[in-house]
Steps between C-alpha positions, in 0.01 A plus 500: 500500500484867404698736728269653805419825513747809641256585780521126640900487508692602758865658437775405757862607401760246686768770495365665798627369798104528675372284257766246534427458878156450422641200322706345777207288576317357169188420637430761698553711206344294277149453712429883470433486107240218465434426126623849426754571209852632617785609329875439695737723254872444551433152670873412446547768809356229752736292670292148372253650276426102355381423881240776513362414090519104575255562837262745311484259200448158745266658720337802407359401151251779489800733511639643151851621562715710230850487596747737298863561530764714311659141380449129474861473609420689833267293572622171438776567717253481780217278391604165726236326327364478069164552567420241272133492403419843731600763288516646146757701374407831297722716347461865515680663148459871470209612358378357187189581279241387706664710754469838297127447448479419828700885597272649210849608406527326116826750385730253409764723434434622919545116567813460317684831645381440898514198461269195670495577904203661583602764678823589261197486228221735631763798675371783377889592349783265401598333815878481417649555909265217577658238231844596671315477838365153398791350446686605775260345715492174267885492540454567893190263512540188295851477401686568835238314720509233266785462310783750723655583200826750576565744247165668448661765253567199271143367528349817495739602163383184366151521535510818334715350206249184441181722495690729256548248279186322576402287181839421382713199518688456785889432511608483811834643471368841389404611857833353681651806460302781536355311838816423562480131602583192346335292278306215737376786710344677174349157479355481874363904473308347202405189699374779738284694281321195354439353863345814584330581207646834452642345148341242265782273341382406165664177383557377111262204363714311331527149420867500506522575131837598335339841329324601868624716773470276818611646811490882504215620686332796446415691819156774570442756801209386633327783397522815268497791744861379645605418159395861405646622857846367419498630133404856564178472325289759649310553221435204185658541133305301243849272435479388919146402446594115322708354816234632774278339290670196505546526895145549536340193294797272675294665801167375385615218418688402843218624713208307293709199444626504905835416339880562394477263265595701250766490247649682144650340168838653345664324264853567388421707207369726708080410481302551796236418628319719796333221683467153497249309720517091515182346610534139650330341212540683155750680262656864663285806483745802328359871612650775373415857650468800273390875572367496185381249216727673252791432703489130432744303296415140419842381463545387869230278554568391141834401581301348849271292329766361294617348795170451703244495224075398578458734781293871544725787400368861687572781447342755816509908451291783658346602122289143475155575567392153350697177466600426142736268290761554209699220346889523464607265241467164696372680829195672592533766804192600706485871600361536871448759707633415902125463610447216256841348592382504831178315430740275299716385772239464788223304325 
């Protein structure tokens, strides 16, 4: 069923303490709408948001309600009951290339420095106060309401350190030190981030091979204005263009796929493979993300294929207008531009 239209849905922000008291009593809140559209952001803010979605849902089927909230986590905490069979879950990624169409704003080099949020990505100037401003209120928000972590300097110093990094392998014991913490609580700051999607934990596909990496993750911002934030990009060089690239087709892929399940190949000599998706039935699909089509080497998913052979190899950059094909010894590599890999995943 296609989405309704603006002018039919109603905004109601759960944050503000009015609203919530018009809450206090589902059905008389519920009985003023009719087969309207509504939209309850920051649901988790209710005291039993699940009551109020499993009424509308059981006895108001005329009723479309869009329920948003700044993280699953939040508002599991609180959901009492599943929902089973009432609801679907969407996840909203930062803007992706339908999304710049849509904002008649196609710059991709604009995308990659504001990065994704909508209002971070049409300011007039570079927003950079409101990245800092973000995440204190993500830190005050999220992580002490729901996870009361103490030492916020440590959080906060890490946070800055992962989306500095963003794209690289994570060790663990790198951060203990500058955050000053041990080990195990590196390892629950990460937990952290991935639960509320503020970080993307890529994991290695492996099949437990003697020549494979198999444990290290690799670890994303979830999008390329913090990662540009925390670097002091204000402005792009053509040599930071390659890993924003990469960030943003892990993007696309995550918000067309409505999925993490994502991973990279590394073997121990040091060949990689960007990313690696594994279909339920069917050989793994190897990606790798390039700026340019000159940029490519072959010897990765060579040394892939080796392992993992009878499966598409892609290769997606910005300069592919139309899909083509080159062979690679005992490989042949398609050439896609993101649009096409887009098509490609959701048909």
């Amino acid at each position: 069923m296609p989405l309704p239209e603006p002018a039919h849905v109603e905004y109601l922000d759960c944050e503000l303490p009015r609203v919530r008291r018009m809450m206090e009593e589902p059905e008389g809140f519920l009985d003023g709408f009719g087969n309207q559209s509504i939209v309850l952001d920051e649901i988790h803010r209710l005291q039993n948001p699940s009551e109020l979605l499993k009424i509308a849902a059981d006895h108001y089927p005329g009723l479309r309600v869009i329920a948003t909230g700044s993280s699953t986590l939040g508002a599991s905490r609180k959901f009492r009951d599943t929902l089973a069979g009432r609801k679907r879950d969407i996840w909203l990624a930062p803007m992706c290339l339908a999304d710049l169409k849509d904002a008649d704003r196609p710059d991709l080099h604009h995308r990659l420095l504001r990065g994704g949020l909508p209002p971070f990505f049409l300011a007039d100037q570079l927003p950079e106060r409101d990245f800092q401003e973000w995440m204190d209120a993500y830190w005050a928000k999220d992580i002490q309401e729901l996870f009361r972590l103490e030492s916020r300097s440590s959080f906060q110093k890490f946070v800055e350190l992962v989306l500095a990094q963003s794209g690289g392998i994570f060790e663990a014991t790198r951060f203990s030190r500058p955050c000053e913490v041990s080990r195990p609580t590196i390892s629950t700051y990460l937990k952290v981030l991935e639960a509320t999607f503020v970080a993307h934990v890529i994991r290695p596909f492996s099949t437990h091979r003697a020549t494979e990496i198999v444990s290290a993750p690799k670890v994303y911002g979830f999008d390329t204005g913090f990662v540009c934030y925390y670097r002091g990009w204000q402005e792009l060089r053509p040599e930071d263009l390659g890993v924003l690239w990469e960030h943003f087709v892990l993007n696309e892929i995550m918000a067309n796929l409505q999925t993490r399940d994502v991973h990279y190949w590394r073997d121990k000599r040091g060949h990689e493979v960007d990313f690696v998706l594994t279909p339920r039935r069917g050989k793994p699909l190897a990606i790798e993300c390039k700026w340019s089509t000159n940029d490519f080497d072959a010897a990765n998913l060579q040394a892939f294929r080796k392992q993992y052979p009878h499966r598409d190899n892609l290769v997606v950059a910005t300069d592919v207008d139309r899909t083509f094909q080159r062979s690679y010894r005992e490989i042949i590599v398609r050439f896609e531009s993101l649009r096409s890999l887009t098509r490609r995943l959701t048909s």
